[in-house]
N, C-alpha and C positions, 0 to 999 in steps of 0.2 A: 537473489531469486525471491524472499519473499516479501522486499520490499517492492519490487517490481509484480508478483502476482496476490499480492492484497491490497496497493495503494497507502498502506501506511506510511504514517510520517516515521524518520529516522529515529525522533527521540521513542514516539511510542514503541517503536519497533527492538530499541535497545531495553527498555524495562521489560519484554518479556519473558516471563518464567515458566520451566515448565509445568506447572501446576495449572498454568495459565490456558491450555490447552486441552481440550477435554472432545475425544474422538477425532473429528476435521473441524475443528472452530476452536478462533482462539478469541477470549476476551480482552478488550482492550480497555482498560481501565487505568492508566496512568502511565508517568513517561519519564526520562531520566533523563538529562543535557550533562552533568557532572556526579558520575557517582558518589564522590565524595559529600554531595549535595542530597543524596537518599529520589527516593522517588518524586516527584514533584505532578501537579493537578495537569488535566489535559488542555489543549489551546481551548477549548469549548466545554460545555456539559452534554454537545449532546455529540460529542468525540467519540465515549465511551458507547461503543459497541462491540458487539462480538461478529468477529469475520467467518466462513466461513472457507474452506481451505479447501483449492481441490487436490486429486489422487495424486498430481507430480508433486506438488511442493509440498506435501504431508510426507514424500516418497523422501525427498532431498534433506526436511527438517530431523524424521525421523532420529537418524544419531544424537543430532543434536539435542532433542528431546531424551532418549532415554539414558542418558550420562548420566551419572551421579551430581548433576550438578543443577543449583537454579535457574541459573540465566541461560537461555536457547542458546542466545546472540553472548558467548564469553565461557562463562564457567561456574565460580565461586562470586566472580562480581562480573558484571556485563562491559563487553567490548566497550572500550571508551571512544570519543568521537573522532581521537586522532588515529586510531588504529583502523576504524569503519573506512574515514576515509582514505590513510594508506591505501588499506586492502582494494576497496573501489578503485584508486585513481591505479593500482598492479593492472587489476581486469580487465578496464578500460583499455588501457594501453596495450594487452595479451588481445583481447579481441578485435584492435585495430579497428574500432568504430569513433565515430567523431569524437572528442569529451565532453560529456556531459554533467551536471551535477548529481546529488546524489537524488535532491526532491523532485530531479526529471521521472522518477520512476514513479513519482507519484499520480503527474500529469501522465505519462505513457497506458500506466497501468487503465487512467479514466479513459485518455481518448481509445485505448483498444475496444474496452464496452461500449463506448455510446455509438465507438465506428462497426458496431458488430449490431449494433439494434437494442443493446441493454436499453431499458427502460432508464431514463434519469432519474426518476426519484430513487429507485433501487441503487443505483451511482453513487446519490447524491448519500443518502445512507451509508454505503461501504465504505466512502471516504468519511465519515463521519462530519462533513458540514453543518452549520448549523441552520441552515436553508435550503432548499433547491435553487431561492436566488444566487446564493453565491455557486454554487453548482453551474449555474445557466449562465452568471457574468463570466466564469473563466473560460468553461468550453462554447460558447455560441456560436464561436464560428466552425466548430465539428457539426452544427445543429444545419447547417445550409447545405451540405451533403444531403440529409436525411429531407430536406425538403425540396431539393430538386429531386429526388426518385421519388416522395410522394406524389409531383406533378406529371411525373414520365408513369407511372401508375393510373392515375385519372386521363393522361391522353390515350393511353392503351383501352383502360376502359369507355372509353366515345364509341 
């Protein structure tokens, strides 16, 4: 769930702690591929942002968050990648939807914004890109939807 309704990447999404979260925003500031390897710097500098979180998945985090423990995603040390994807590829299979990976949730999470009218740069931001160019190279063709109902918009207006 909150890979899927923030768009974060899996490592960022495993170095969260909950200190990390402060009301409905979590900041994103670093990320984990092997805990035994400690926190490690993000794919970008301008990665590091703070997400904000809406009322379900604040709803769903919640326990997670107020455990006695650091890591949302684990406990005393955060879910490692073999168990993330265990758990995903159970889900997967319990929900009877195609299989997918786990950074599909990342592309899912964008194409639902920008196919809902989110602004891209705002997008481009909550994924933490370090352009809107690359924002606009991976979705463009979500962007042909939004300009053929701009044209069906100007023929209405005639």
């Amino acid at each position: 769930a909150f890979l899927f309704w923030t768009g974060c990447r899996r490592s960022e999404a495993l170095a969260v702690c909950a200190e990390d979260i402060t009301g409905n925003r979590v900041h994103i500031y670093h990320a984990i591929k092997h805990y035994k390897n400690g926190f490690i710097p993000l794919k970008t500098g301008s990665s590091e942002r703070t997400i904000m979180l809406d009322a379900q998945t604040m709803e769903i985090l919640r326990p997670c968050i107020d455990r006695a423990a650091p890591f949302v995603f684990g406990g005393e040390t955060p879910l490692s990648i073999t168990q993330l994807q265990v758990r995903f590829t159970r889900a997967i299979k319990a929900s009877g939807v195609h299989p997918i990976r786990i950074h599909d949730l990342r592309h899912s999470h964008a194409t639902l914004l920008i196919n809902n009218g989110v602004n891209i740069v705002a997008v481009s931001k909550r994924l933490g890109h370090s352009s809107i160019n690359m924002t606009l190279e991976i979705y463009t063709h979500l962007l042909q939807k939004t300009e053929d109902e701009l044209i069906a918009t100007l023929e209405k207006l005639h």
